[in-house]
C-alpha positions in Angstrom: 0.0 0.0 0.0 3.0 2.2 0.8 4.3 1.7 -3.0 1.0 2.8 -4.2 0.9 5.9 -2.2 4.3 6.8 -3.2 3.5 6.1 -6.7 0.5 8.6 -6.6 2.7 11.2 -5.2 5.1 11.1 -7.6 2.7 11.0 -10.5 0.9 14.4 -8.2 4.7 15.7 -8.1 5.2 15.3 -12.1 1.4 16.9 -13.0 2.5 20.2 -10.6 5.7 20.3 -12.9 4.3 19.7 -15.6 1.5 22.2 -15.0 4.1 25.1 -14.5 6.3 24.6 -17.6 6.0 27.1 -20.6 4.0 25.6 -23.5 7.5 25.0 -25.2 8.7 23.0 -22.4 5.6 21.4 -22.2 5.7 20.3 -25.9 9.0 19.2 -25.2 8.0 16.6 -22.9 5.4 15.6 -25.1 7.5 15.1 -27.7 9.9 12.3 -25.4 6.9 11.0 -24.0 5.8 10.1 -27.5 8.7 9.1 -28.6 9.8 6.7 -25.5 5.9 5.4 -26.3 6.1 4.9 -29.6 9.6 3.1 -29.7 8.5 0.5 -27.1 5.1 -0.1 -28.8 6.9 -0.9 -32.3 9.6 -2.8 -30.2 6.9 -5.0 -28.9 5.6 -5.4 -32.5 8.4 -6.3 -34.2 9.0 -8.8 -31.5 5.8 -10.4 -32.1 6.0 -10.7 -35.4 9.3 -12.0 -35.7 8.4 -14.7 -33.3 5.7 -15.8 -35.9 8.2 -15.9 -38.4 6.9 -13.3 -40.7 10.6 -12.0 -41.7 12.0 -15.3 -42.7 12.7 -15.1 -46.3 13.4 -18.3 -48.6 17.1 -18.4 -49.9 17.9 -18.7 -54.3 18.7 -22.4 -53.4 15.7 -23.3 -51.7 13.6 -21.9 -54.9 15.7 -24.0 -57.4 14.9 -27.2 -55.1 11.4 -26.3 -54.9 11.2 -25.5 -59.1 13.6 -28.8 -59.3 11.0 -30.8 -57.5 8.0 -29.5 -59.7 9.5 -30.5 -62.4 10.0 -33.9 -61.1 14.1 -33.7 -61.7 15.2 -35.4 -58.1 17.2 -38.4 -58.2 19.1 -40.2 -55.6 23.0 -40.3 -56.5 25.3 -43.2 -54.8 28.6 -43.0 -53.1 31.3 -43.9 -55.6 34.7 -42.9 -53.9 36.1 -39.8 -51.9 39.5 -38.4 -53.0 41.6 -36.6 -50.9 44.3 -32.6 -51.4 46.8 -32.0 -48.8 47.7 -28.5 -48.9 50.0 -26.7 -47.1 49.5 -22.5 -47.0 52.4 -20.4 -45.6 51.0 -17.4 -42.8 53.7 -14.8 -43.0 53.9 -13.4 -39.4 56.5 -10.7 -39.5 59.7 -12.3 -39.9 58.7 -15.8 -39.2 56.3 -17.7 -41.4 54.4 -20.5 -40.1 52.6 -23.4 -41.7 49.4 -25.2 -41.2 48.1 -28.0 -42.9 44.8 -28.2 -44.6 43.3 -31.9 -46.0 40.4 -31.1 -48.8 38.2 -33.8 -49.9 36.1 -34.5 -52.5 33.1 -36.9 -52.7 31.9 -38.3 -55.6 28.6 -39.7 -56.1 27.2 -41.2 -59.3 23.5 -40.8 -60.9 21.6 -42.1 -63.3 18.9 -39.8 -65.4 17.2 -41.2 -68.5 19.4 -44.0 -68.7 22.7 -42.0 -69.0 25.0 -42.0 -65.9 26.7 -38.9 -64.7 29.3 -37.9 -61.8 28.5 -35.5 -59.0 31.4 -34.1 -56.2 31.2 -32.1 -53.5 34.2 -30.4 -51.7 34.7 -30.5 -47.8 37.3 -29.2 -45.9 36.4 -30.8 -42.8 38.5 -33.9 -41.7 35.7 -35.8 -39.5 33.2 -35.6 -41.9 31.8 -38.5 -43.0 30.5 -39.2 -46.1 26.8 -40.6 -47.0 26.0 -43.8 -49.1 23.5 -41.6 -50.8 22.7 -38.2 -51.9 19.6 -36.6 -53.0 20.3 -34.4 -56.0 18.3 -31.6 -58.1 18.5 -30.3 -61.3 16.5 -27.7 -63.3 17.2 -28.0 -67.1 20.2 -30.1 -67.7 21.4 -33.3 -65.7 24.8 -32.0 -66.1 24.6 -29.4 -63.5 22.7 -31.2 -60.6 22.6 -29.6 -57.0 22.3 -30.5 -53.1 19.6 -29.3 -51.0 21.0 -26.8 -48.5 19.8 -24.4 -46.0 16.3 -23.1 -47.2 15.7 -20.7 -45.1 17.4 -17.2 -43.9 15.7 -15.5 -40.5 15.8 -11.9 -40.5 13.9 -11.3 -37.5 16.6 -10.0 -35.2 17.6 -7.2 -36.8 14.0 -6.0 -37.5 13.5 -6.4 -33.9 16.5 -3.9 -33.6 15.9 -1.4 -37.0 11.7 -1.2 -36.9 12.1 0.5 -33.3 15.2 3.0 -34.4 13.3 4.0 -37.4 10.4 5.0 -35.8 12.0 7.0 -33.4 14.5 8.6 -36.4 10.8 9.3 -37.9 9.2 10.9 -35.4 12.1 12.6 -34.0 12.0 14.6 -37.5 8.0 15.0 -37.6 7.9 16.3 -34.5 10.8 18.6 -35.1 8.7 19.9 -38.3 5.5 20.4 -35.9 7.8 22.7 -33.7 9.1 20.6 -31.0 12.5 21.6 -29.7 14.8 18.9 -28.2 17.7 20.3 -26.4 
């Protein structure tokens, strides 16, 4: 009950202030109170509505695989062999240069389309990974340039979260410094 009390007091306090200020000050105030209101209010939106999912976009690969599959051109390619590129790159650090090894490796799969067989690889540049038996492969127009599904979707939600709320207040910052408002 003691909160509450305080809390009326203070909003009494901020009216009597408020109530003496010159009507430039008073638009003043208006003007942060409107803008601290209006930021939060979109901040809360944007948070909303990237939790639904509305700012997820679909990546260029994810619409070949999705025109791919239309068109009925998926086929299955098999494991065939996996080759292996040692390299070794030179990191010049002043006068010392220093060496680290790098293993590349290729995976090649083989697939069959209309009775003619063709050869697909990949490149990985990871040691532990492990190739597998098969691999489901697209293609649009010609067999010859088939294609993996990858990552289909990108998430741009966080940094709407973050921009939506900055514009606004860029926005009404300006509209409110055409409508007289003086921020000091």
């Amino acid at each position: 009950m003691e909160d509450f009390e305080n809390l009326v007091e203070w909003f009494r306090d901020s009216y009597s202030q408020l109530k003496g200020l010159g009507v430039e000050d008073k638009k003043e105030v208006i003007g942060y109170v409107v803008i601290i209101l209006s930021v939060f209010i979109t901040f809360i939106v944007s948070l909303k509505i990237a939790l639904k999912g509305t700012f997820k976009t679909e990546t260029r690969n994810a619409r070949k695989v999705r025109k791919a599959k239309a068109l009925g051109h998926v086929v299955t390619g098999d494991y065939v062999k996996s080759t292996s590129s040692y390299e070794t790159r030179s990191i010049a650090n002043g006068k010392t240069a220093a060496s680290y090894r790098e293993y590349t490796y290729c995976h090649w799969y083989k697939y069959v389309v209309n009775g003619k067989e063709y050869m697909y690889y990949h490149m990985v540049v990871d040691e532990n990974y492990k190739p597998r038996q098969t691999l489901e492969l697209y293609y649009i127009n010609f067999p010859t340039f088939a294609f993996k599904e990858t990552e289909a979707v990108k998430d741009h939600g966080g940094c709407m979260v973050l921009l939506l709320p900055l514009l606004v207040m860029i926005v009404l910052v300006y509209v409110l410094k055409f409508m007289g408002v003086n921020f000091s």
